[in-house]
N, C-alpha and C positions, 0 to 999 in steps of 0.2 A: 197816348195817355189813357187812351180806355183799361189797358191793362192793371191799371193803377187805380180805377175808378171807385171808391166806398162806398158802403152801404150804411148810410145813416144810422145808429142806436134807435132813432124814435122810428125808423121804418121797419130797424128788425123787430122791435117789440110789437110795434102795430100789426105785422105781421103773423103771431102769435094771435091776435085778436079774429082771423078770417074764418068762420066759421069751418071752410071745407079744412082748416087744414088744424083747428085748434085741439089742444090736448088736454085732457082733464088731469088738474092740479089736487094732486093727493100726496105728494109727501114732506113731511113734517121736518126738522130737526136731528129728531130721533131717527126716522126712515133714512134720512139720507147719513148720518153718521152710520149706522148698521149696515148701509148699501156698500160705505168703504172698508169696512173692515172685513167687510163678504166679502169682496173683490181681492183685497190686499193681501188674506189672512187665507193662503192655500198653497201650492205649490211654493213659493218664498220659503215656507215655516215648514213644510213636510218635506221638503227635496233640497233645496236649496242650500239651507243650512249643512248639510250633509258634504255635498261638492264644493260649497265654498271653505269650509273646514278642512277636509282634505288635501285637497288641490292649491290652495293660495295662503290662508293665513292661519290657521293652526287654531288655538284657544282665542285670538285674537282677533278671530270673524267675528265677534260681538265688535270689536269699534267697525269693521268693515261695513253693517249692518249701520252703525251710528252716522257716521259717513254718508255711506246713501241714502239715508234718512234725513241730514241736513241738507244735502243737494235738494231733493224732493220737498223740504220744509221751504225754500229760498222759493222755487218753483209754484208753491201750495200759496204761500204770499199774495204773491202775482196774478191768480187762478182765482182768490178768494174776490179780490177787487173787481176781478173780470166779470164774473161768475153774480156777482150780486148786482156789478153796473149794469150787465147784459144779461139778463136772466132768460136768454133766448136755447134753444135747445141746439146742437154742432160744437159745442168746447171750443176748441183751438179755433177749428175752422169757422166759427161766426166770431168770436173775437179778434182773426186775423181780418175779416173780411171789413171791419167797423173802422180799422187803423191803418192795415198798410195795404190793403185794396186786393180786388177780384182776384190776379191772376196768382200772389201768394197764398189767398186765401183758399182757392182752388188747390194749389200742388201739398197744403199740409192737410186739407182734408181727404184730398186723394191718399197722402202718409198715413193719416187717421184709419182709413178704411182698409190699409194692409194690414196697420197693428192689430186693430182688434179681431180683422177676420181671420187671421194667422192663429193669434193667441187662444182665438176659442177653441178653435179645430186643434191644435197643439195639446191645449189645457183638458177637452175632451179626452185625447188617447192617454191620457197619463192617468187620468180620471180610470178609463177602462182597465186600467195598470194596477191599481189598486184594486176596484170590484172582482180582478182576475185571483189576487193573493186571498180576498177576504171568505170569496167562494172556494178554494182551493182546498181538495178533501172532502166537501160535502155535495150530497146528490144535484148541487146546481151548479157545479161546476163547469168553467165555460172552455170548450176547448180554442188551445193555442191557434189553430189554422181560422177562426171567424173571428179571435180577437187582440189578434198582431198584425200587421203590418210586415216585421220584421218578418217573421217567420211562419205567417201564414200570408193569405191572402185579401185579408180584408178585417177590418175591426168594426165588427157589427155595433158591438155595442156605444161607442164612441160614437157613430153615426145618428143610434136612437136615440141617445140623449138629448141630440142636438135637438133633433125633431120633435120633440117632449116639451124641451123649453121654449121651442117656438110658440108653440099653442102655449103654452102659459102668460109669453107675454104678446099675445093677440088678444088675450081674453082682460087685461090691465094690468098696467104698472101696480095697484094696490096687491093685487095679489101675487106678485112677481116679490113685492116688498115683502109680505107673511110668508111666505117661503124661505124668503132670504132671511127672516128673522130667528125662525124657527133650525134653520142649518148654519148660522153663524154660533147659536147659541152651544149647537151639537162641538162644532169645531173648535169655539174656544174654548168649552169646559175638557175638551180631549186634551188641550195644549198645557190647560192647569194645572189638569192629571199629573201629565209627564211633569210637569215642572215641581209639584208637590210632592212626589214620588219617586222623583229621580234625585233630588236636593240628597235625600238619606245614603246616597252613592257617590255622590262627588268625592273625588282624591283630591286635595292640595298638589299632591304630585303629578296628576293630571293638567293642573293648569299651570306648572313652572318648566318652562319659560311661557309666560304668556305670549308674548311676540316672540317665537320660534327663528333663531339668525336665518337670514338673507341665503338662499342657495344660488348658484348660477343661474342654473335651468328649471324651466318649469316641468310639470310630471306631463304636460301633452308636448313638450318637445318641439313646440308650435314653429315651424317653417312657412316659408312661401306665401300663397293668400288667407293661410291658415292664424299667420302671426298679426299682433295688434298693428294699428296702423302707425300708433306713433310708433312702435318700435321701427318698422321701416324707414317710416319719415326721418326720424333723430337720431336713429342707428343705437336705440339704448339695447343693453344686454339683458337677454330674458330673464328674470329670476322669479322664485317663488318664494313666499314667506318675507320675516323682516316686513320696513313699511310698504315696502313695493306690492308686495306679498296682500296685504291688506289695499290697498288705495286698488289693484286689482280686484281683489273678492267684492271689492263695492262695487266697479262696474258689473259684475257678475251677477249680485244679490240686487241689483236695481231693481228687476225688473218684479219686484216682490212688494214696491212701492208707486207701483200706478193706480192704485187704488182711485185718488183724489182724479185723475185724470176721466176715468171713466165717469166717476161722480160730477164732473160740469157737464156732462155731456144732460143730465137730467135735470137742468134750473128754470128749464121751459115747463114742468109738470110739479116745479116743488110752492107750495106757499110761502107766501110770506119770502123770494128768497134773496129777499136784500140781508135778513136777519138769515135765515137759516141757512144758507148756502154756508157761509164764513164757518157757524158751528161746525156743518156736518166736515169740511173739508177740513179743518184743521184739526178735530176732534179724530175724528179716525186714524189719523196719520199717527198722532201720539198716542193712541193706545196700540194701535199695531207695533209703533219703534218698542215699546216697554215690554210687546209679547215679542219680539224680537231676540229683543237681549236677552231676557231669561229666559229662553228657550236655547240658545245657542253657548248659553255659560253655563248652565246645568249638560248639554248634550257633551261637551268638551270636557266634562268634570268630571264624567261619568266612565268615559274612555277614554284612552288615547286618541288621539286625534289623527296619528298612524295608524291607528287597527279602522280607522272609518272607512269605507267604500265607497270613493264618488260616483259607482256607478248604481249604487244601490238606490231604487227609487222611494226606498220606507226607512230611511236612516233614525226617525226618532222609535220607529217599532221595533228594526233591528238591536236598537240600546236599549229596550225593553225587554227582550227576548236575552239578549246578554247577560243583564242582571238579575236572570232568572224570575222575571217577568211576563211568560206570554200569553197568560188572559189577558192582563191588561193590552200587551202589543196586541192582539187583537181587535182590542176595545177602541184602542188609537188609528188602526188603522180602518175600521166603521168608521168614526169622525172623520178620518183625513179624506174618505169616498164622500161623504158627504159634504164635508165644504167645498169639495172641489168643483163640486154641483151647481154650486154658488157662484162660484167663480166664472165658470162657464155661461150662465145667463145674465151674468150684469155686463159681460165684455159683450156680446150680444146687443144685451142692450145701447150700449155705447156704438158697437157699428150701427144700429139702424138709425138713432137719434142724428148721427153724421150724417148719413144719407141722405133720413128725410128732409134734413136742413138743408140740404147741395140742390136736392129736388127741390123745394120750396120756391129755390132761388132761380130753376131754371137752370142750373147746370148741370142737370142731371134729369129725365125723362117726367115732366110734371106727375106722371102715372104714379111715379115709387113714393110721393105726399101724399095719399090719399090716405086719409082717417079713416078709422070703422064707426058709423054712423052709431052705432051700441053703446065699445066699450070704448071708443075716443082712443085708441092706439096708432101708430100708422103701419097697418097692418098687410099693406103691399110690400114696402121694403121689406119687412120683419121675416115675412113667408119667403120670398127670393133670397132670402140673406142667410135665413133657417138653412135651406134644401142645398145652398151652395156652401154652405159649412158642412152640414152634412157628410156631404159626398166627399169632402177633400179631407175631413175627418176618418173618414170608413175606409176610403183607398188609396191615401197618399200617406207617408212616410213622411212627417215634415217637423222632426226635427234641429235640422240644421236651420231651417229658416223660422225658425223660436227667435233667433238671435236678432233678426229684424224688427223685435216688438220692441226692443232696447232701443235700437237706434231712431228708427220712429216716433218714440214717446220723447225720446231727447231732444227731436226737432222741433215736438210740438212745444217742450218746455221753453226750448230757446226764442222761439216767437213769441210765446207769450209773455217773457219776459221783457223780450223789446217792446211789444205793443203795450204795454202797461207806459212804460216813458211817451213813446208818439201818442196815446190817449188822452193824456197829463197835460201834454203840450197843445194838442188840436182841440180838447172838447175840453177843459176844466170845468165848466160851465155844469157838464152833468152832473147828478146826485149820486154821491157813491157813499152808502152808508157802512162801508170798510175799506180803508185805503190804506194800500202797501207801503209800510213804514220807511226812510233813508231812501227814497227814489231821486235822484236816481242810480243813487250805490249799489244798493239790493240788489234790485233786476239784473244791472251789469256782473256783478258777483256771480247771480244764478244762472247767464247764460254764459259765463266762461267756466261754470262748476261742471253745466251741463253738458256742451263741448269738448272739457278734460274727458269726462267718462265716454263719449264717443268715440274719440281717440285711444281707447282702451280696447273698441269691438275690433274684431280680425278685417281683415282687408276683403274676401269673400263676401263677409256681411255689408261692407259697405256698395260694393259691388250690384249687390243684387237688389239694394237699396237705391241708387242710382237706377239701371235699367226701369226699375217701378215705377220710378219718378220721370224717366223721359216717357215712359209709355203714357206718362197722365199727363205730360207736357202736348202731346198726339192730341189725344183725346179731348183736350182743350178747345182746340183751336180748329178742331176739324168740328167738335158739338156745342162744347158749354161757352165759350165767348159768340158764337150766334143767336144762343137761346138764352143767354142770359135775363132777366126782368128789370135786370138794371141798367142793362145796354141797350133795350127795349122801348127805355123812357116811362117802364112801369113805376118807377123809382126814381125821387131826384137824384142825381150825380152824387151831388154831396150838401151840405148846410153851412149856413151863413157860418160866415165866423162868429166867436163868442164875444158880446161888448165888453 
C-alpha cells in the first residue's frame, strides 16, 4: 500500500510555505497567458504547418490543428481545476501525486522530465537551423561542421543558448517573463505579417478540394516499428489525406499545443492562482488555435499544398520568397529565431519546476530543492538541467526522439484527466475556485481523445517510451521509495475523510 500512499493538498501547499524551499510569486494573469503562447506559438506555426500540410491533410490541416486543439481544450479543463486547487509547482506530477499516490506520481513526473528535457535540446537545434539560414551570406555566417549535427560535428550554437537561458532563469522567473514578453510580441507580430500579406495571394483554386480524397499510402511508406501502432494493432490501411489524412496531421501537430502544460508546471510562483491560472491556461490556448488556423489557411491558399516541402524547416518564409517576397521571408524568419528562443526557455522552465518538486518530496536528491537565497529560483536543478541539455543539444542528433514529447505530454494529459474524477470523489471538500464542467463526462472524453492520438505515434516511439519508463520504475525503488518524506512519516499518509 505504500505505493499508493498520497500526499495531502494542505501538505503540498504548506510545503510551498518552507522557507529553504519557497519561490517568489511574480506572475500575473497576463505573465502567464504570454508564458503559453511563448511556449505554444514556435516550431507548431513555423515547421509544423508545412509537414503537416504536405504529408497528411492537404488545405485541410487547418481542422487537423482544430482537432488537436479540442483534444488539448478537453485536457486544459482538467489542468485549469488542477492548477488552481493545487497551486503547487510539478503539473502532472504533484496533481498525480494528491490523487492516485507516490508510485504513479513518480513514473509521470519521471514522463515529465523526458518530455521537456527532450523538447528543449530538440527545439534548440532547430532554433540553430534557422540563426544558420538568417546569417547565411553575411560576414557571421556560421559554418556547417560547428552547427549541424547532421553533417558536422557538433552544434555549437544550440548548446549556447541553452547555457544563456539557464543563467536567465537562475537570476528569476520575473525576468525570464520580460523576455518572454518581448520575443512573443516579436513572433506573433511575424505570423500577422504573413497572415496580412499573404491573404492578397491566396487562389480559391488552391484550396479546392479542401479535404484532398483519401490515397492508400502515406508519402513515408511507414513499415515496421516505423508504422503507427494502431495501424499494427487493428491492421487498418495506411493512407494519407481524406479524414484519416487529417485526424493523423492532428497527432502530428499536437505537439504545437503543450503550451498549457508547461504553463502548470509555474502555479507555485503565480499570484493570485486560483483566479489566474484558469485565465492564463485557457486564454493562451485560444489565441494560439485562431493563430493557428490563419496561418495554416492563408499558407495552403497561397500554394499548392503539393509544391510544399515537408522537409523544409521555414515553410512560411519559403511562401514568402515564392510570392516574390524575400525581405519580408527574411523578416519572418528573425521572428521565427526568436520565438523559438522562447520556446526553449519556458520548456526549461517546466523540467526544473518537475524536478524541483520530485526533490522537495525526497524522490529525488534533497540537493536539486535548493532555492537561491537572492533570487528565490531553484537554482541547483536549473544549472544541472542547463549543462545537461546543453551538451545533448550540441552533440546528439535527436531528432527522432522529438516524437517522445508527443507521447509523454499524452500520458501526462490522460492522468490528469482521471485525477480530476478521483479528486471529486476523495476531497470534494476542497476549494476549487474553477471546476471542470460535465465531470465525469469530460475527463473520460479527454483521456480517450488523448489515448486515440497516442495510438497514432509509431511503434519505435512507443518503444523507447516504455524502456524510459522501466528505467524510472529502477530508479524508484532502488532511491525515491526509501527517501521519500512521505514514507518517512514527514507527512501524514493521507486525511481524514470529508464530513
Amino acid at each position: 500500500m505504500s505505493l499508493l500512499r498520497t500526499k495531502p493538498v494542505e501538505k503540498a501547499i504548506a510545503d510551498t510555505d518552507e522557507p529553504e524551499h519557497r519561490l517568489k510569486k511574480n506572475l500575473g494573469a497576463l505573465d502567464l497567458t504570454v508564458f503559453g503562447v511563448g511556449v505554444t506559438i514556435g516550431g507548431g506555426l513555423f515547421v509544423l504547418t508545412g509537414v503537416a500540410a504536405a504529408d497528411y491533410a492537404g488545405p485541410a490541416v487547418a481542422l487537423s490543428f482544430v482537432i488537436a486543439a479540442v483534444v488539448c481544450g478537453l485536457a486544459a479543463l482538467c489542468y485549469a481545476e488542477f492548477a488552481s486547487t493545487v497551486p503547487v509547482a510539478g503539473s502532472a506530477y504533484t496533481f498525480s501525486y494528491a490523487t492516485m499516490g507516490e508510485l504513479i506520481a513518480w513514473m509521470i513526473g519521471w514522463d515529465l522530465i523526458l518530455e521537456f528535457f527532450v523538447a528543449a535540446a530538440a527545439v534548440a537545434g532547430g532554433w540553430s537551423g534557422y540563426l544558420q539560414n538568417v546569417l547565411q551570406g553575411t560576414p557571421l555566417e556560421i559554418p556547417t561542421a560547428v552547427a549541424n549535427t547532421t553533417e558536422g560535428f557538433m552544434n555549437l550554437p544550440a548548446g549556447l543558448l541553452i547555457l544563456a537561458l539557464t543563467a536567465v532563469l537562475v537570476l528569476g522567473i520575473k525576468l525570464s517573463s520580460r523576455i518572454n514578453q518581448v520575443a512573443v510580441a516579436i513572433k506573433v507580430g511575424v505570423a500577422l505579417m504573413f497572415v496580412l500579406v499573404g491573404i492578397f495571394f491566396v487562389k480559391a483554386a488552391n484550396l479546392s478540394p479542401f479535404i484532398p480524397p483519401a490515397e492508400p499510402t502515406p508519402p513515408s511508406e511507414a513499415t515496421g516499428l516505423t508504422q503507427p501502432l494502431i495501424q499494427a494493432v487493428f491492421g487498418m490501411e495506411p493512407g494519407a489525406f481524406g479524414w484519416a489524412g487529417i485526424f493523423a496531421g492532428a497527432a502530428v501537430v499536437f505537439f504545437a499545443f503543450i503550451g498549457f502544460d508547461v504553463l502548470a508546471t509555474t502555479a507555485e510562483e503565480t499570484r493570485d492562482p486560483q483566479r489566474n491560472m484558469p485565465i492564463g491556461i485557457i486564454g493562451a490556448l485560444a489565441i494560439c488555435t485562431a493563430m493557428y488556423v490563419a496561418v495554416t489557411l492563408v499558407l495552403t491558399g497561397m500554394q499548392d499544398y503539393k509544391q510544399i516541402d515537408s522537409n523544409d524547416p521555414a515553410p512560411l518564409a519559403t511562401a514568402l520568397t515564392n510570392i516574390g517576397q524575400p525581405g519580408l521571408a527574411k523578416i519572418l524568419a528573425i521572428g521565427a529565431a526568436c520565438g523559438i528562443i522562447v520556446v526553449v526557455m519556458i520548456l526549461l522552465i517546466g523540467q526544473t519546476r518537475v524536478g524541483f518538486a520530485m526533490a522537495r518530496d525526497g524522490l529525488l536528491p534533497p540537493a536539486l530543492a535548493k532555492v537561491h537565497p537572492k533570487y528565490r529560483t531553484p537554482y541547483v536543478i536549473t544549472i544541472i538541467v542547463g549543462i545537461g541539455a546543453a551538451i545533448l543539444a550540441t552533440f546528439t542528433s535527436i531528432g527522432v526522439l522529438a516524437e517522445l514529447v508527443n507521447v509523454g505530454t499524452l500520458a501526462a494529459f490522460i492522468l490528469v484527466s482521471i485525477g480530476v474524477i478521483v479528486l471529486r470523489r476523495t476531497r470534494p471538500d476542497l476549494p476549487r475556485s474553477f471546476r471542470t464542467p460535465w465531470v465525469p463526462v469530460l475527463p473520460i472524453v479527454s483521456a480517450l481523445a488523448c489515448f486515440y492520438l497516442m495510438l497514432n505515434l509509431a511503434i519505435e516511439t512507443w518503444i523507447r517510451f516504455l524502456v524510459w519508463m522501466a528505467v524510472g520504475f529502477v530508479i524508484y525503488f532502488l532511491y525515491g521509495r526509501r527517501h521519500s518524506r512521505l514514507g518517512q512519516g514527514q507527512a501524514p499518509v493521507s486525511t481524514p475523510p470529508a464530513k
